[in-house]
N, C-alpha and C positions, 0 to 999 in steps of 0.2 A: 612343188607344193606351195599354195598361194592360204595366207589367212583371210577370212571372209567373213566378213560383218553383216550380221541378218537380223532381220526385224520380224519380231512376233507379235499376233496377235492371240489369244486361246479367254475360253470361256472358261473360267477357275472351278464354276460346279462340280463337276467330276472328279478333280483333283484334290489330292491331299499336300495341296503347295507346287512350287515351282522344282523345289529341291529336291533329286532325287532321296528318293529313303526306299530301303529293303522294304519289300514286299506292301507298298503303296502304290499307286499309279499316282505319276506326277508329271508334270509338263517338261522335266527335263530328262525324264527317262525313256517318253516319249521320241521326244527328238532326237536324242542317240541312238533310237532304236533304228529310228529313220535315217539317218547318217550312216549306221550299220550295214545297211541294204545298199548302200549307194557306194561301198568298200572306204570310209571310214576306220583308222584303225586307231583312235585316239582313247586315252582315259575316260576324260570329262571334258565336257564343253567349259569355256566362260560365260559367265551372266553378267550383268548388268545391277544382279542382285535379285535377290530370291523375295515370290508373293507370299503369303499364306493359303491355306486351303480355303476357298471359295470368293478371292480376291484376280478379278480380271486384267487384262491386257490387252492395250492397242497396239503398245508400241515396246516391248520387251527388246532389250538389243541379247544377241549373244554372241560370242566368237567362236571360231571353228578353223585348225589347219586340217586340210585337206587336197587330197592330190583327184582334179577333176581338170579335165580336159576335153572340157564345151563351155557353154557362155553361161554368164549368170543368172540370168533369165530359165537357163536349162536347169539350171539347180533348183532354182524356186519352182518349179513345175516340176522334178523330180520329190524332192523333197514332200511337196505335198500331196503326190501320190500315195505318198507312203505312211503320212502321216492319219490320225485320225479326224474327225470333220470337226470337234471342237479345239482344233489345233492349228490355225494356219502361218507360214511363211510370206511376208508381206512384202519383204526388199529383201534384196541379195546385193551387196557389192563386195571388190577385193578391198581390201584396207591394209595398212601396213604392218610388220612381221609384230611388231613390239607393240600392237596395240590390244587393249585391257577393257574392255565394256563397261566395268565397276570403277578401275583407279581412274580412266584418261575422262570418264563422265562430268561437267560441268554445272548441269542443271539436269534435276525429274522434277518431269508433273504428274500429278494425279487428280484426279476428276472422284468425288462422290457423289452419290445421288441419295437424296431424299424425295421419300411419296409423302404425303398429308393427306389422308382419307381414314376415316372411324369404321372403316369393314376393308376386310382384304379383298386385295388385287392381285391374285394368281399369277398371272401373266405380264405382271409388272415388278412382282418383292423378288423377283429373281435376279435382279439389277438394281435394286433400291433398296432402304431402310424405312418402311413402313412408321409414320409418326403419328399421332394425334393429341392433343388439339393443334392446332395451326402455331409454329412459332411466333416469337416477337420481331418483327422482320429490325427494328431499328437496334436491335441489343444482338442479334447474329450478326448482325451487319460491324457497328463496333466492336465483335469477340474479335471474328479476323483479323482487322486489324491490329489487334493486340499480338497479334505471332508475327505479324511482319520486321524483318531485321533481323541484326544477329545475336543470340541468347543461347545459355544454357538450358535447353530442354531435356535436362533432366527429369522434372515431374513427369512428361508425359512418352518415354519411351526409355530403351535402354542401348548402347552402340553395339554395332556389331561383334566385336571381339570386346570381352571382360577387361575392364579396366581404359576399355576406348575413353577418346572425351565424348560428351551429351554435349558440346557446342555446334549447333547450324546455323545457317545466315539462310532463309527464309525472303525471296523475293517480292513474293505476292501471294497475299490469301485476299481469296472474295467468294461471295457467295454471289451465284444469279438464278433469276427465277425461269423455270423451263414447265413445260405441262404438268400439273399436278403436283409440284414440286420444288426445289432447288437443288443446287447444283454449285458444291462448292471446290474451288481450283486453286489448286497451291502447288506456288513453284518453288525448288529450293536448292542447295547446291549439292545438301544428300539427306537422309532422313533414318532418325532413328527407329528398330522395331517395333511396333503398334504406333507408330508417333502417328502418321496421318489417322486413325481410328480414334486414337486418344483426343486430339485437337478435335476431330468431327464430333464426339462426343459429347467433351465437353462444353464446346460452344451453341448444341443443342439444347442441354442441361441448362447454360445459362438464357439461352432466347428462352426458354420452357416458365422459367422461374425459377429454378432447381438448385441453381448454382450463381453466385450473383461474378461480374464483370470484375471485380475488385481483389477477388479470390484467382481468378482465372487470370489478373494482369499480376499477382503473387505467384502466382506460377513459372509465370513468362519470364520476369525481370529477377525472381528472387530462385527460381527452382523451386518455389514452395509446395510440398503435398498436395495434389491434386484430390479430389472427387473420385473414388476409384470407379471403372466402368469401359468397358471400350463398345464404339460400333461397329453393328456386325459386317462380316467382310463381302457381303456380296454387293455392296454399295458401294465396293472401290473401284476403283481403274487404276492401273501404270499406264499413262498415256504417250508420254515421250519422253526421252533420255538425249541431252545434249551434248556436243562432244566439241573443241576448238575445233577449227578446219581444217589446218594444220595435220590434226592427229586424225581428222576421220576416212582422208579416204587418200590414195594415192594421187 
């Protein structure tokens, strides 16, 4: 039996989260079901860590022991036979017995999108947050940079387990401009729940006028009360999850 490090990619629409939950359809009940088929006899997968319902994926990692005996490659084409079309298997390798997707993780990124247009775009709010009027591009520009480093981010999300700490160390935020829109990327070394939503938010609120810079850097450095508000999740991505080298693959 070999454990195996897989990358996902799935369209969140459909989904009520990553997490399995009784009598929802989820991205990880999914993929056990498909693991099922392929003689699978395990509990629960490992994640990387769980989306919310209608929050997408480039690059989701999970684990899996499993006893298969054909190549990698065979899995991933197995696997996505079985799975459904807003759900695909993007890399398959072995990786080592003791290795965690969530604990041995280093760095996520996430990618949001925002649209800027005064009538709906059907075929575009299905990946984006829908704005209007047009932000202030010089005051989104200095929000980012106010998350950059490491802080108690308290204000704008809460840890995984009750009583966790709210301290991240926050690599890189930026916003860049892409058709119709922007496109803001932040890497970090983990992140608390709704935190990427709560940041994309509020640095909206402040380019908007809503929210001034000075509040949202009281946030950053003191944990002070936020603006409450989160954006919505179909402008998210999980886009990559980093691992030392050491731990990611044999």
């Amino acid at each position: 039996m070999e454990r195996y490090q897989i990358i996902l990619a799935y369209d969140g629409t459909g989904f009520q989260g990553f997490q399995r939950q009784e009598g929802d359809r989820t991205v990880q009940g999914e993929v056990e079901k498909a693991l099922r088929q392929l003689g699978w006899l395990g509990g629960s997968i490992l994640s990387a860590g769980r989306t919310d319902a209608g929050v997408h994926a480039a690059g989701q990692v999970i684990a899996v022991d499993l006893e298969w005996n054909h190549s990698t490659n065979a899995l991933l084409q197995a696997m996505n036979a079985n799975l459904p079309e807003d759900v695909a298997v993007r890399n398959v390798q072995i990786t080592l017995d003791g290795f965690h997707p969530r604990y041995d993780a280093v760095r996520r990124t996430y990618h949001y999108h925002i649209l800027v247009d005064p009538i709906r775009q059907p075929l575009k709010e299905r990946y984006a947050w829908r704005i209007y009027p047009e932000v202030e591009v010089d005051r989104l520009h200095a929000a980012a940079q106010l998350l950059v480093g490491a802080h108690d981010f308290a204000a704008f999300g809460r840890p995984p387990k009750a009583g966790g700490s709210t301290t991240r160390q926050v690599f890189r935020a930026e916003w860049l401009a892409e058709e119709g829109g922007w496109r803001f990327e932040v890497t970090a070394n983990a992140f608390l729940y709704h935190m990427v939503r709560r940041m994309v938010y509020l640095q909206v609120m402040a380019a908007l006028g809503q929210w001034s810079l000075e509040r949202l850097q009281k946030g950053v450095e003191r944990a002070e009360p936020q603006l409450p508000g989160l954006a919505p999740p179909q402008g998210l991505v999980l886009m990559e999850v980093q691992y030392p080298l050491n731990r990611q693959e044999l």
